[in-house]
FIVEXZA-483068 format. One record per residue (C-alpha): residue number from 1; residue in three letters; x, y, z. Coordinates in pm, 1 decimal. Layout:
# residues N
   nr  rest         x         y         z
  NUM   Ala         X         Y         Z
...
# end
This chain:
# residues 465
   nr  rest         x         y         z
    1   Unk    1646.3    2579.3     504.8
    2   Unk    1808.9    2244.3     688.4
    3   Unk    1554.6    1993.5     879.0
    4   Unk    1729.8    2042.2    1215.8
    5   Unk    1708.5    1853.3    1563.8
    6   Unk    1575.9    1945.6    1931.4
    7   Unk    1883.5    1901.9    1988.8
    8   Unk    2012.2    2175.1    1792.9
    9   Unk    1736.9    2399.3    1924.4
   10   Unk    1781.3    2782.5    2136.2
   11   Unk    1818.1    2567.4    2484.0
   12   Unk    1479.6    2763.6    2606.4
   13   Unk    1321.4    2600.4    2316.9
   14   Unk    1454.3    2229.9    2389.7
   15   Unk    1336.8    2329.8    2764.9
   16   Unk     969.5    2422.6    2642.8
   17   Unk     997.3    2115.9    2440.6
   18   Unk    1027.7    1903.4    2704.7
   19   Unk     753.3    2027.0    2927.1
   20   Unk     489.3    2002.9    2621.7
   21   Unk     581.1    1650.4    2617.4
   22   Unk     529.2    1606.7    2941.8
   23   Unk     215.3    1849.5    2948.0
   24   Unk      72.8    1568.0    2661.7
   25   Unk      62.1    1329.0    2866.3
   26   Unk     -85.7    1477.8    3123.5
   27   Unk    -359.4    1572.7    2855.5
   28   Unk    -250.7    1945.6    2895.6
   29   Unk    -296.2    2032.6    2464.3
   30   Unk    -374.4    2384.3    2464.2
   31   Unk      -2.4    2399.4    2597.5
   32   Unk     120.4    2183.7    2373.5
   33   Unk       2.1    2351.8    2105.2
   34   Unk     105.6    2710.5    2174.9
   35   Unk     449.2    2586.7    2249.9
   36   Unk     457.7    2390.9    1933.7
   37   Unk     369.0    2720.3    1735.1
   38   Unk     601.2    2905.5    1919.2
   39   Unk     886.6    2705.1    1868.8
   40   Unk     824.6    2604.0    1523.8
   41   Unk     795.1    2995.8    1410.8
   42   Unk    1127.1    3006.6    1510.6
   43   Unk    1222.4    2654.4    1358.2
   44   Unk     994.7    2551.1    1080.3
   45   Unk    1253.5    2257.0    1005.0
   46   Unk    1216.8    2046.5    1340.8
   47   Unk    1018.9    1805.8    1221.4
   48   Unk     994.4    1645.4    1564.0
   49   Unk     844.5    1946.5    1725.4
   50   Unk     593.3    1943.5    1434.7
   51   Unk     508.9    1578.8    1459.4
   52   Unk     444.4    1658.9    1837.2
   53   Unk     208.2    1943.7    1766.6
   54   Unk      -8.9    1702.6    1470.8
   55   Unk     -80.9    1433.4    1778.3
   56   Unk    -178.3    1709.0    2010.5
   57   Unk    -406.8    1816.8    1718.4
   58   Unk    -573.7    1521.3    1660.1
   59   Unk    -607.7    1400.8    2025.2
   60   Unk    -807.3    1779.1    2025.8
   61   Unk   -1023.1    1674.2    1737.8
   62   Unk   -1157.8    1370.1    1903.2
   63   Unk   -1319.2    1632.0    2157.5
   64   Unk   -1488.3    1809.7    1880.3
   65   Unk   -1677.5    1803.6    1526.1
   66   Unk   -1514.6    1723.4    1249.2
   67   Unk   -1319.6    2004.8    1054.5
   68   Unk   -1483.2    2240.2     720.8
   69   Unk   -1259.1    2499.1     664.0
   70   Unk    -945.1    2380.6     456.6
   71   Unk   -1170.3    2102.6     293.5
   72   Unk   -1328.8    2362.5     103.6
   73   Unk   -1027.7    2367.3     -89.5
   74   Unk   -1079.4    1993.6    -212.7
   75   Unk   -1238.2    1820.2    -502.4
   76   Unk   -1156.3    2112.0    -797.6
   77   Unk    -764.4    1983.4    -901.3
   78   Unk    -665.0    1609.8    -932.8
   79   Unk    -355.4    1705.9   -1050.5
   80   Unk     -91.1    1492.2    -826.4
   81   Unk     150.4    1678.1    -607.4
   82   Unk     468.8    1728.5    -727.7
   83   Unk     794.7    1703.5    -473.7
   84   Unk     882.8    2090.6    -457.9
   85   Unk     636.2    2269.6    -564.2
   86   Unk     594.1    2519.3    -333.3
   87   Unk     839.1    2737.4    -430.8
   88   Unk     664.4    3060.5    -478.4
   89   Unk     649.8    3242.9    -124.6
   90   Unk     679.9    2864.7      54.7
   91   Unk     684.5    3055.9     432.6
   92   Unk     384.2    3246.8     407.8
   93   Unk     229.4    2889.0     207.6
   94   Unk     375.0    2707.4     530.2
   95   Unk     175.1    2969.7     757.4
   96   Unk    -135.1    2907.9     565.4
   97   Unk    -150.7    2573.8     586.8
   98   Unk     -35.7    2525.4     961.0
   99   Unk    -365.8    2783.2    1017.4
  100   Unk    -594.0    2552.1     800.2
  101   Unk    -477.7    2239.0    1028.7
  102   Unk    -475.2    2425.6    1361.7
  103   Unk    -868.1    2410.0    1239.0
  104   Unk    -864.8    2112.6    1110.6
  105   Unk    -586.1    1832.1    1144.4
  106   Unk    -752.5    1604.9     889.6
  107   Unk    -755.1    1855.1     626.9
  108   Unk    -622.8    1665.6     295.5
  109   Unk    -607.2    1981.2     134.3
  110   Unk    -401.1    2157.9     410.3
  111   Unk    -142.7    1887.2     402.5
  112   Unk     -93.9    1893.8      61.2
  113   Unk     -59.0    2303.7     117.5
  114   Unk     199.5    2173.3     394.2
  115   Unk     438.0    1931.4     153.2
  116   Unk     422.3    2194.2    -141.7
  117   Unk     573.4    2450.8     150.4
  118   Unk     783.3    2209.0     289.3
  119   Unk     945.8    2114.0     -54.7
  120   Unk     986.8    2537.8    -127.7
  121   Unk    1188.6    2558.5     137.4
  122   Unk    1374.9    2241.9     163.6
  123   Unk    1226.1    2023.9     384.4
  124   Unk    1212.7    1656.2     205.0
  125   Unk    1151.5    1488.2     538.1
  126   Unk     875.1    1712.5     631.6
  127   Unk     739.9    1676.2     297.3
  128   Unk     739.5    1292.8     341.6
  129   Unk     571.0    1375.4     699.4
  130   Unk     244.0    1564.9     541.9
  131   Unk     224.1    1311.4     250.0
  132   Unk     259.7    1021.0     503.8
  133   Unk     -39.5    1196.0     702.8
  134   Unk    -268.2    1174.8     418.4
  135   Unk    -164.5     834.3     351.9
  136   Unk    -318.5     769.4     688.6
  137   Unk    -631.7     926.9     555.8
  138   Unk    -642.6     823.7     220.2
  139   Unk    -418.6     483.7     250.2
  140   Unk    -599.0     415.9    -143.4
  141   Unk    -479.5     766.8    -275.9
  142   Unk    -224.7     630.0    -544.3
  143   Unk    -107.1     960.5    -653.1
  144   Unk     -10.4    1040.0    -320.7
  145   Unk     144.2     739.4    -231.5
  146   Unk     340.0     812.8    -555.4
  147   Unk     461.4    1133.9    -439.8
  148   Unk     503.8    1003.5     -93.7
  149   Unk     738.9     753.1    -241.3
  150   Unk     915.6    1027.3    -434.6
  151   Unk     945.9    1250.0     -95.3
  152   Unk    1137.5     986.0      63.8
  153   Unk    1372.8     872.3    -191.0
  154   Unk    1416.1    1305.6    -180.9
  155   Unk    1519.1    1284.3     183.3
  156   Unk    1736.3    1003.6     142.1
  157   Unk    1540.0     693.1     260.5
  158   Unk    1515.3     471.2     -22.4
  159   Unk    1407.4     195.0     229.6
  160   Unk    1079.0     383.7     356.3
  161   Unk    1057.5     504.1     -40.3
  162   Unk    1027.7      85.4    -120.4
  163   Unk     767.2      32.4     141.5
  164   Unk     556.1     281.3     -43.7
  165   Unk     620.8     156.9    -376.6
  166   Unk     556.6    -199.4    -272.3
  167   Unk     241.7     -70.9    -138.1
  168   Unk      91.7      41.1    -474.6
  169   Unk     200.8    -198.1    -609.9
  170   Unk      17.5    -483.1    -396.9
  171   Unk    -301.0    -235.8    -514.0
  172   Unk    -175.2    -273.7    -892.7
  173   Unk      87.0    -540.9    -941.4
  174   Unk     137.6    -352.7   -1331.7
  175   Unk     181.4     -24.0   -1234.3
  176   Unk     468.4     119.2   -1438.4
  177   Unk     527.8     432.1   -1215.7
  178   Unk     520.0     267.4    -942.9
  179   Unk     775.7     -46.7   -1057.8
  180   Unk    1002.7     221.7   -1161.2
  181   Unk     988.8     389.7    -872.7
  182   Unk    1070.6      66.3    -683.8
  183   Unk    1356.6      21.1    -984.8
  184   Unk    1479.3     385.5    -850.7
  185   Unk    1474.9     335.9    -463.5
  186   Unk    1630.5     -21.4    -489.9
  187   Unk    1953.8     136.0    -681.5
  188   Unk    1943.4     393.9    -431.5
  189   Unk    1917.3     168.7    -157.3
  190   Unk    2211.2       6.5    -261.0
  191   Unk    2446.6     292.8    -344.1
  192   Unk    2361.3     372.9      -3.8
  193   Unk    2435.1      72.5     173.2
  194   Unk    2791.0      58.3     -71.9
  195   Unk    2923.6     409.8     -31.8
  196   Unk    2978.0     424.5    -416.1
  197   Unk    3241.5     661.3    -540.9
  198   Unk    3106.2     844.7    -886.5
  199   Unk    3473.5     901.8    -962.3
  200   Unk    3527.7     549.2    -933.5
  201   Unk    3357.1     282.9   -1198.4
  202   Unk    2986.2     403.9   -1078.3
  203   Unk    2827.4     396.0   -1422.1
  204   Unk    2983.3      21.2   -1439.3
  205   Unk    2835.7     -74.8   -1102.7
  206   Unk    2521.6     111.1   -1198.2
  207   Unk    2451.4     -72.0   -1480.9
  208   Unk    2482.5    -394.8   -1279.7
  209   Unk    2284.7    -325.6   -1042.7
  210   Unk    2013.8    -232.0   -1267.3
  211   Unk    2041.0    -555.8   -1401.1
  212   Unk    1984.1    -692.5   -1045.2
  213   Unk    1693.4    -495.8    -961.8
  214   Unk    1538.6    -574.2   -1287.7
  215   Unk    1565.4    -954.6   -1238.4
  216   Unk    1477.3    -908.6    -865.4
  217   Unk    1189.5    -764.4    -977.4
  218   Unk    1067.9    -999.5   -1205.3
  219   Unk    1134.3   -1293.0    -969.3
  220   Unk     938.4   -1086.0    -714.4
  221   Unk     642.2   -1062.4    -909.3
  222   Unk     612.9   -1417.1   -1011.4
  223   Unk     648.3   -1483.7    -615.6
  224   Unk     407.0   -1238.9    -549.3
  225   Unk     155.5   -1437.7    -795.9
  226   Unk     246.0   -1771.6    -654.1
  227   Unk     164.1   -1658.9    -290.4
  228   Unk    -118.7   -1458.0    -431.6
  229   Unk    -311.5   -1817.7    -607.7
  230   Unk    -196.0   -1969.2    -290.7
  231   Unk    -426.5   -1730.9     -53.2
  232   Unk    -687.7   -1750.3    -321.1
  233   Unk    -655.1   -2158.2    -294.7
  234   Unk    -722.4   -2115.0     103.5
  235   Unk    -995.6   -1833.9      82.2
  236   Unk   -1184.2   -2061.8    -150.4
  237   Unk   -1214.4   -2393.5      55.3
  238   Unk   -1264.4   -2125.0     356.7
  239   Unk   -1553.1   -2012.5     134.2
  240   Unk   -1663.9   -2362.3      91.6
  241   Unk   -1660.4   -2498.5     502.9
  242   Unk   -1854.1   -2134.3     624.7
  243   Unk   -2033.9   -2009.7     291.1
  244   Unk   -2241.5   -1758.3     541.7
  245   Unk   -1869.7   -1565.5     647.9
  246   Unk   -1850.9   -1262.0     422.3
  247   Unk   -1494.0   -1186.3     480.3
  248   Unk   -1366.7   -1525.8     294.5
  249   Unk   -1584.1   -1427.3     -48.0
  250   Unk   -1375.4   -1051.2      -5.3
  251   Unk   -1056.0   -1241.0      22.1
  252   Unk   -1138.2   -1472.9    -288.6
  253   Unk   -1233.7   -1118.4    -436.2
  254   Unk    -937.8    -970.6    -388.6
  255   Unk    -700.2   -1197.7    -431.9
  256   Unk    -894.2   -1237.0    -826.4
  257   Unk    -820.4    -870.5    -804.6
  258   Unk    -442.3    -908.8    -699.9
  259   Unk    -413.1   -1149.4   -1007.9
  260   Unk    -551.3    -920.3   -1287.0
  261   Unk    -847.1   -1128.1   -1313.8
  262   Unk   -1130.3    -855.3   -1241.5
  263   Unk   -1416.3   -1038.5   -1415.3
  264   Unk   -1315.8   -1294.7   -1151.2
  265   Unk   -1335.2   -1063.8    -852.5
  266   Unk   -1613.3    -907.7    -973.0
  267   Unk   -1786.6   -1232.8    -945.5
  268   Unk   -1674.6   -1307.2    -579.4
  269   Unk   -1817.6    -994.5    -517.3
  270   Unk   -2198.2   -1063.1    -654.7
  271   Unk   -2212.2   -1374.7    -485.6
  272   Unk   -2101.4   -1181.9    -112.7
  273   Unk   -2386.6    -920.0    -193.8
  274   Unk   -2644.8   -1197.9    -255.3
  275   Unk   -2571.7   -1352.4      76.6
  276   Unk   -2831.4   -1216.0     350.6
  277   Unk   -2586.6    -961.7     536.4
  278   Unk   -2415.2    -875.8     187.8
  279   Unk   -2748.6    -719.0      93.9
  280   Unk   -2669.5    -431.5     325.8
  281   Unk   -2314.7    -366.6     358.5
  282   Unk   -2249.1     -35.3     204.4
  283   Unk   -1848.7    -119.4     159.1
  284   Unk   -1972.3    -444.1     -65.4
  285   Unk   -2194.5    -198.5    -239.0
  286   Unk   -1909.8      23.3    -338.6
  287   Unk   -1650.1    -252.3    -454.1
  288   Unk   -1914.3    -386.7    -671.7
  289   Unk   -1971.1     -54.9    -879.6
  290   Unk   -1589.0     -30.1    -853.2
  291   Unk   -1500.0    -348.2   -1029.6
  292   Unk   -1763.7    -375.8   -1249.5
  293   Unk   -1645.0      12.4   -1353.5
  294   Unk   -1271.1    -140.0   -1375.9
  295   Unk   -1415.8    -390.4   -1605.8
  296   Unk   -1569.8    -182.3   -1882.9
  297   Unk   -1307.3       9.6   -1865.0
  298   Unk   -1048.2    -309.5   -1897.6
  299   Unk   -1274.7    -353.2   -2250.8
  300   Unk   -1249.7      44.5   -2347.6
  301   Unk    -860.8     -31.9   -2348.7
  302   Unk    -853.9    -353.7   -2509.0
  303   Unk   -1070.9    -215.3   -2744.8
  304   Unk    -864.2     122.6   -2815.5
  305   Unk    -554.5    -108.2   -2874.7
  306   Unk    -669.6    -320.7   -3109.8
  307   Unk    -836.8       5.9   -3314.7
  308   Unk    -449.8     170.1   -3276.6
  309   Unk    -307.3    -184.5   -3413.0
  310   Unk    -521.9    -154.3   -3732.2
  311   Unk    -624.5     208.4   -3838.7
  312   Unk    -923.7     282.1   -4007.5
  313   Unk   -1055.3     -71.5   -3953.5
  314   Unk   -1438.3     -42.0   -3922.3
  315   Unk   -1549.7    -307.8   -3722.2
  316   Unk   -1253.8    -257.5   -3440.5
  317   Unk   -1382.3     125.2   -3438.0
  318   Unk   -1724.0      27.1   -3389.5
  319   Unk   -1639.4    -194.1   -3157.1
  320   Unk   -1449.6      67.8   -2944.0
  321   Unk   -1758.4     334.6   -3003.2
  322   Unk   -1933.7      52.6   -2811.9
  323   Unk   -1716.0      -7.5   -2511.3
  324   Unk   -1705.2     373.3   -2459.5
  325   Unk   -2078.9     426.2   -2459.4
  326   Unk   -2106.3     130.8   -2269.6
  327   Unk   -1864.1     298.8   -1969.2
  328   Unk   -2062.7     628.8   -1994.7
  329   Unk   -2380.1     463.5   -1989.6
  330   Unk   -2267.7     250.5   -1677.4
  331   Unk   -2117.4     537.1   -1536.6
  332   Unk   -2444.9     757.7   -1546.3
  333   Unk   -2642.7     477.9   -1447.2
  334   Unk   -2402.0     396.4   -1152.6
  335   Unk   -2344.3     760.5    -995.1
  336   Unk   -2764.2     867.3   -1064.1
  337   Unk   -2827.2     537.5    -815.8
  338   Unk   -2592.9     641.7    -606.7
  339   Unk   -2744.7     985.4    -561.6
  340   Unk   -3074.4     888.3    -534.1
  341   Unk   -2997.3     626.0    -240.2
  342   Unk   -2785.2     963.4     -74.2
  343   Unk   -2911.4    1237.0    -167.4
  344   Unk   -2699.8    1399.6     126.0
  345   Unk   -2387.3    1270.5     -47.1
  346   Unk   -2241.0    1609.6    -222.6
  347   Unk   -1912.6    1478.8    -354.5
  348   Unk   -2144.1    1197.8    -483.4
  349   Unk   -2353.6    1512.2    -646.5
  350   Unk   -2069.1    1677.8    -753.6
  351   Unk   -1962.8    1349.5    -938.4
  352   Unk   -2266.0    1288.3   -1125.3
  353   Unk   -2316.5    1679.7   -1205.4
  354   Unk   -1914.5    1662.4   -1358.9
  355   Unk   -2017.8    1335.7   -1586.6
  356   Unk   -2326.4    1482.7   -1699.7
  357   Unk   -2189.8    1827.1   -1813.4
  358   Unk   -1911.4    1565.2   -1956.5
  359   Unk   -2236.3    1379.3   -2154.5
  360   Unk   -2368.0    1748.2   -2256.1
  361   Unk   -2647.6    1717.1   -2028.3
  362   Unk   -2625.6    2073.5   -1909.3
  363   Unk   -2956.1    2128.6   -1771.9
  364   Unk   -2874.5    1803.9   -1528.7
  365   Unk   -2558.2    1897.5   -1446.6
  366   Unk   -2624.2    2241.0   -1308.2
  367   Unk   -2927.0    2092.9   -1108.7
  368   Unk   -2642.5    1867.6    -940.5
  369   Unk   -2341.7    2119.8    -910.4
  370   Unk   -2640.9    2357.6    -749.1
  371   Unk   -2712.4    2096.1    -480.0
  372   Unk   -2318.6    1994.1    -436.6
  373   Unk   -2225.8    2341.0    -352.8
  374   Unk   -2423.6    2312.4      25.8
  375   Unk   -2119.9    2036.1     134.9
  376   Unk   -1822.8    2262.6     171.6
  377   Unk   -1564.5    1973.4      61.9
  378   Unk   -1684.7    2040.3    -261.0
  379   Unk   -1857.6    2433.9    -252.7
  380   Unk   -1559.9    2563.9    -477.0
  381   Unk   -1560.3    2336.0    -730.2
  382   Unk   -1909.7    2256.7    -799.5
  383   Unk   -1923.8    2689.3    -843.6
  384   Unk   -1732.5    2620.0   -1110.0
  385   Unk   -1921.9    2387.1   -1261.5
  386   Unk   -2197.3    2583.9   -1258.7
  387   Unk   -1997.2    2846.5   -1412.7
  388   Unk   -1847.5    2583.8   -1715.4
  389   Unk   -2238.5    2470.2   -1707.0
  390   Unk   -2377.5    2845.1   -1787.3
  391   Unk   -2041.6    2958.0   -2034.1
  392   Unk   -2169.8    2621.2   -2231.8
  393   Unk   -2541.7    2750.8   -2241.3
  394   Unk   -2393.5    3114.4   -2325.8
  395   Unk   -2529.4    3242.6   -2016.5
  396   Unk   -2184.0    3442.8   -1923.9
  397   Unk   -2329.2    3674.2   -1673.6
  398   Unk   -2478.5    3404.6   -1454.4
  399   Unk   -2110.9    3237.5   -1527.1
  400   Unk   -1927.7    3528.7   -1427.7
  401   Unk   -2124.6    3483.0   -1111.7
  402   Unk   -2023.7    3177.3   -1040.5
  403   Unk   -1648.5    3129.1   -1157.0
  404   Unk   -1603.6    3516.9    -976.9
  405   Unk   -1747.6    3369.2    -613.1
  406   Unk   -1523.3    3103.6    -651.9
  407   Unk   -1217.0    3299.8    -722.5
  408   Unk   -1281.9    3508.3    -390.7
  409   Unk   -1283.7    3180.5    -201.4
  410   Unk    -978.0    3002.4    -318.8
  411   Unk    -684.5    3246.5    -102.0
  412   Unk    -437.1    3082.9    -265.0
  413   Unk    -296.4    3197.8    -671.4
  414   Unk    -205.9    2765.1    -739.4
  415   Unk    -302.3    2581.3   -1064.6
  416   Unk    -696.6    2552.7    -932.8
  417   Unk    -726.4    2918.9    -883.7
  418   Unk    -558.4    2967.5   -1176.1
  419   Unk    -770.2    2767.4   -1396.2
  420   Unk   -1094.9    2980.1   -1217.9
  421   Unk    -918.8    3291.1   -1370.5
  422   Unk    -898.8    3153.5   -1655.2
  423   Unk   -1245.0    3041.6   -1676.8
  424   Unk   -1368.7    3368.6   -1559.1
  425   Unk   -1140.7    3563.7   -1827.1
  426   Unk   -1284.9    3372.5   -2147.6
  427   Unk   -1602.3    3414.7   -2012.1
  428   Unk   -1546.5    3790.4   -1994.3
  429   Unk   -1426.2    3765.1   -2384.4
  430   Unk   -1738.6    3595.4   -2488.9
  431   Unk   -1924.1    3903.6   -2353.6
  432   Unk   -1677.2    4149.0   -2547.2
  433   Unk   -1577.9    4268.1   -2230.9
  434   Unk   -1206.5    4280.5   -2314.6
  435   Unk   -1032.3    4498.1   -2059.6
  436   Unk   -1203.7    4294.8   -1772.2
  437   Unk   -1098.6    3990.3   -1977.3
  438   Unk    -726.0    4110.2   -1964.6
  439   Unk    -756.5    4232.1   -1615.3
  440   Unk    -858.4    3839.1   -1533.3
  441   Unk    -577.9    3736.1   -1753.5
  442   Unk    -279.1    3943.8   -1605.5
  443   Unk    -318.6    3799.2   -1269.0
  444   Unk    -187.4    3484.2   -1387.4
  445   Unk      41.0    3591.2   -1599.7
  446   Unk     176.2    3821.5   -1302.8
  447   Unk     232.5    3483.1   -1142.4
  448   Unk     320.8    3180.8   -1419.4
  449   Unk     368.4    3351.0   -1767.3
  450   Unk     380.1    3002.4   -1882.6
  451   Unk       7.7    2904.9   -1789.0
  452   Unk    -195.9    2775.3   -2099.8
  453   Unk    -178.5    3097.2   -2349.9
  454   Unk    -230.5    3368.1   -2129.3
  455   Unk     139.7    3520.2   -2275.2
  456   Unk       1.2    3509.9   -2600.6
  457   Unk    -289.4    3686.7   -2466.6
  458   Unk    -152.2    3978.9   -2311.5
  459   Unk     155.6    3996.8   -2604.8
  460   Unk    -158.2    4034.3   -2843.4
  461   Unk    -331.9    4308.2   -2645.4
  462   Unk      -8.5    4508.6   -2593.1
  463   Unk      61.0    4476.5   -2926.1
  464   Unk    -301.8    4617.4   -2979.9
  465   Unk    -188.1    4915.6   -2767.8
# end
């Protein structure tokens, strides 16, 4: 399906077009949106018509609560989204998801639902659109910035697919997905620009310009440092003529950060909470925990590599068996404060409830996935962590509870419902239930033979038969 123009619209469309645009700005949204719908029923691929309808959308939030319904779907999968991967029914996914935003435009959940439809039914700029919408949301959310960047080098735009990857990596100067994605979009910016015949030397001119990008790269980075010390040279004597102003310690912070020096930035960071206002600011609260997570962490992988450099080595092990219960003990302590200061906080329960059942503290964990499941962001996945919770403590009938009123809430069969199925089908076999087992097990294989080894499950019970 082609991305296609107002221009190249049924003339009564362009015509109802135009007055929505003019209805906006007279304020008129209920119009805008129905003629938005309309039109984009008829052409799902005009991504200006649909860009229209998401600012009518959100200029209707502002005059009302804040959305629940698609957000329900959040907080079970971290998996990243994958350019193209709506591909199974993509229309009626499309449908689902334009519902879930009519409700609720800020839905990260439905635009995700929106780019997997979009990339079924090829639709890379609208695909880039939804990703570039949670961007707005989450502008931290590296995995979608990574797909984001992915989507636009998809549509064609290695320039806007740059932007993106220079974005992470200002976040994370070393990250290799994103540096290769900038390696990718600069070739492609350039065979672009050049109008490169294959047939014609291109593997040749490739290889140059790889070459190029590689050493523009490197060059870029060391630029990037030098302009990086030189901020963190002003931020500091800023620091020193107004000590009180908290926003020069989170520059000095971040540029430590910028530079790979966490322990650094972490320090910064101490000495803006121990100035009188610092005491209080929640965002200051959070970077602190952050970094001083991001350190431990720094030592769990120094630590692993110098184990892997010298198997078997004792002391290095122990050593690593130290940093690790170090970063769960930090962890634990770190998310239990954080509960107990908001207790209202239910991704914040949900968190702690998923480390403890990681710790084997089962008991714990189901007392936090049983108070995480009143915030709807998070209902559906802390039910199945109560479910994992009472499989582990070979409760499977209070499990089958759980993992089965999550499966009736997820509506659509992707990896997370998938998963639930799963969940819900071993939990079945533990109770030598084995046809409701295999009943739970066909409905993913009906839909992806290759998930985990439900084939080799239902080749085994036919076999039986």
């Amino acid at each position: 399906m082609p991305e296609v123009a107002v221009t190249s619209l049924d003339p009564r469309h362009q015509k109802l077009i135009e007055n929505a645009r003019v209805a906006l700005d007279r304020g008129n949204l209920d119009y805008v949106l129905e003629v938005t719908s309309q039109v984009l029923k008829a052409a799902p691929g005009c991504l200006p018509v649909r860009k229209l309808q998401r600012v009518a959308q959100l200029r209707q939030q502002r005059g009302r609560s804040g959305g629940f319904l698609a957000r329900t779907l959040s907080g079970l999968s971290t998996a990243p989204f994958m350019f193209g991967g709506g591909k199974k029914e993509p229309a009626k996914m499309l449908e689902s998801a334009e519902a879930f935003l009519a409700k609720d435009p800020m839905s990260v959940p439905a635009l995700k639902m929106l780019a997997m439809a979009a990339g079924g039914l090829g639709l890379p700029e609208t695909v880039a659109f939804a990703l570039d919408a949670i961007r707005e949301i989450e502008p931290a959310n590296r995995a979608n910035l990574l797909a984001l960047s992915e989507a636009w080098l998809a549509a064609g735009k290695p320039t806007e697919a740059l932007k993106i990857a220079d974005e992470i990596l200002t976040m994370k100067p070393n990250d290799a997905e994103a540096q290769s994605l900038m390696r990718k979009a600069s070739v492609a910016q350039t065979v672009a620009k050049h109008s490169w015949d294959e047939k014609t030397h291109y593997r040749e001119k490739l290889r140059d310009e790889e070459e190029a990008v590689s050493l523009e790269q490197k060059t870029k980075f060391v630029a990037a440092d030098v302009m990086t010390q030189r901020l963190l040279d002003e931020a500091l004597a800023r620091v020193a003529a107004e000590p009180r102003n908290l926003n020069h310690y989170r520059n000095v912070a971040q540029a430590y950060r910028q530079l790979g020096q966490l322990e650094e930035s972490l320090v910064w960071v101490r000495k803006a909470r121990e100035q009188p206002v610092g005491r209080t600011d929640a965002a200051l609260e959070k970077q602190e925990a952050e970094l001083a997570t991001e350190v431990i962490e720094q030592r769990v992988r120094n630590a692993e590599a110098e184990a892997a450099a010298a198997p078997g080595d004792p002391t290095r092990l122990a050593k690593l068996e130290a940093a690790r219960k170090e970063l769960a003990e930090f962890r634990l302590t770190e998310s239990t404060r954080y509960v107990e200061r908001y207790p209202n906080d239910y991704s914040a329960r949900y968190a702690l409830g998923a480390l403890l059942f990681e710790l084997g503290q089962i008991d714990a964990a189901v007392a936090q996935f049983q108070q995480a499941q009143k915030g709807p962001q998070v209902r559906v996945a802390s039910l199945v962590g109560l479910g994992r919770c009472f499989k582990a403590k070979k409760h499977y009938d209070l499990a089958v509870t759980q993992l089965s009123t999550a499966k009736n809430e997820l509506s659509t069969m992707d990896d997370t419902k998938k998963e639930v199925i799963y969940e819900l089908g071993a939990c079945y076999e533990q109770m030598g239930r084995a046809d409701a087992a295999i009943d739970e097990f066909k409905a993913i294989y009906s839909e992806d033979i290759g998930f985990r080894d439900v084939a080799a499950k239902i080749n085994a019970f036919y076999a039986k038969s």
